[in-house]
C-alpha positions in Angstrom: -9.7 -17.3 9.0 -7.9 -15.8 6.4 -4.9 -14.3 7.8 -5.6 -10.6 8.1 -2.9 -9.4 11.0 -3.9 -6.1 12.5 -1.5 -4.3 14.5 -2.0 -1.2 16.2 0.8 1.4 16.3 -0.2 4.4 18.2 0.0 7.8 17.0 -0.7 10.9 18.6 -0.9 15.2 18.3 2.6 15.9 19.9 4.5 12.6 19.0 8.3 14.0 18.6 9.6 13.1 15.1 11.8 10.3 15.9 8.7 8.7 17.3 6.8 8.7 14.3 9.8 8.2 12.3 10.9 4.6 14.5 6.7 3.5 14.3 6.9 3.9 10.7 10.1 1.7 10.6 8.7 -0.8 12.4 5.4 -0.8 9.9 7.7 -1.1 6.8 9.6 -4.0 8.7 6.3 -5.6 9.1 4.7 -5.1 5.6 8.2 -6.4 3.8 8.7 -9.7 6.2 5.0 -10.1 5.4 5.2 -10.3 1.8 8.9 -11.9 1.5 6.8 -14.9 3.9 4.5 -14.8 0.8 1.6 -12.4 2.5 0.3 -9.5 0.8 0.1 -6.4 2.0 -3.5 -5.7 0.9 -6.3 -6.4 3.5 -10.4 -6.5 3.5 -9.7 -2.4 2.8 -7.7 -2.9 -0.1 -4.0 -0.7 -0.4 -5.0 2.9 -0.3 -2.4 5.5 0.4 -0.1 3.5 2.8 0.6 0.7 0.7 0.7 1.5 -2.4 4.9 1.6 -2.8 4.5 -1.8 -1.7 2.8 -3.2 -4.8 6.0 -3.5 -6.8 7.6 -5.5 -4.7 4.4 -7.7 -4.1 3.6 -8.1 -7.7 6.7 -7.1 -9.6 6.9 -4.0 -12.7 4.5 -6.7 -14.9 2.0 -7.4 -12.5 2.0 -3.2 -11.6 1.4 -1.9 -14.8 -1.5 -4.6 -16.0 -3.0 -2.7 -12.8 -2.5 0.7 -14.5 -3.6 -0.6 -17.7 -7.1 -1.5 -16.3 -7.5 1.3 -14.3 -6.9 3.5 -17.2 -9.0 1.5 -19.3 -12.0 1.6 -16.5 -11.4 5.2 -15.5 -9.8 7.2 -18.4 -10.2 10.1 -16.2 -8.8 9.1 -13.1 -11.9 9.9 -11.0 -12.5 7.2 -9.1 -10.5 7.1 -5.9 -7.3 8.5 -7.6 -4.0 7.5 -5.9 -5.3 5.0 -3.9 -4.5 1.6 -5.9 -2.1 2.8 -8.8 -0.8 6.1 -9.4 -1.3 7.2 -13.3 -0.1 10.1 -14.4 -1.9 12.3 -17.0 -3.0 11.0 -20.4 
């Protein structure tokens, strides 16, 4: 297989704040001790919103911004799924 580890942490309406707060804890822990073990924290869905401040430390300010590079170069506009890889701000 190729490694993907899936974990559910359970969220629901009426979770107190220190809930949510501890599960999101734990999923940082998780995401970090992956990549430090030399994971990734991408997946077969890509990063999207959740992951995205983990790129840096995955791939380092070089590896970052030759993603912003070609995703400005692709998408000048920013139209195509904005946010969900690298964040550019306005040209």
């Amino acid at each position: 297989g190729d490694g993907n580890f899936h974990c559910i942490l359970p969220l629901i309406d009426g979770d107190s704040e220190d809930y949510i707060a501890r599960v999101n804890i734990i999923n940082d822990n998780l995401i970090r001790r992956t990549i430090e073990a030399g994971g990734t924290c991408t997946g077969e869905h890509g990063i999207g919103y959740g992951k995205i401040k983990y790129l840096q430390q995955q791939y380092g300010d070089g590896g970052v911004r030759m993603m912003e590079i070609v995703k400005r170069g692709i998408d000048r506009n920013n139209i195509m799924n904005p946010g969900k890889v690298v964040e550019l701000s306005p040209s």
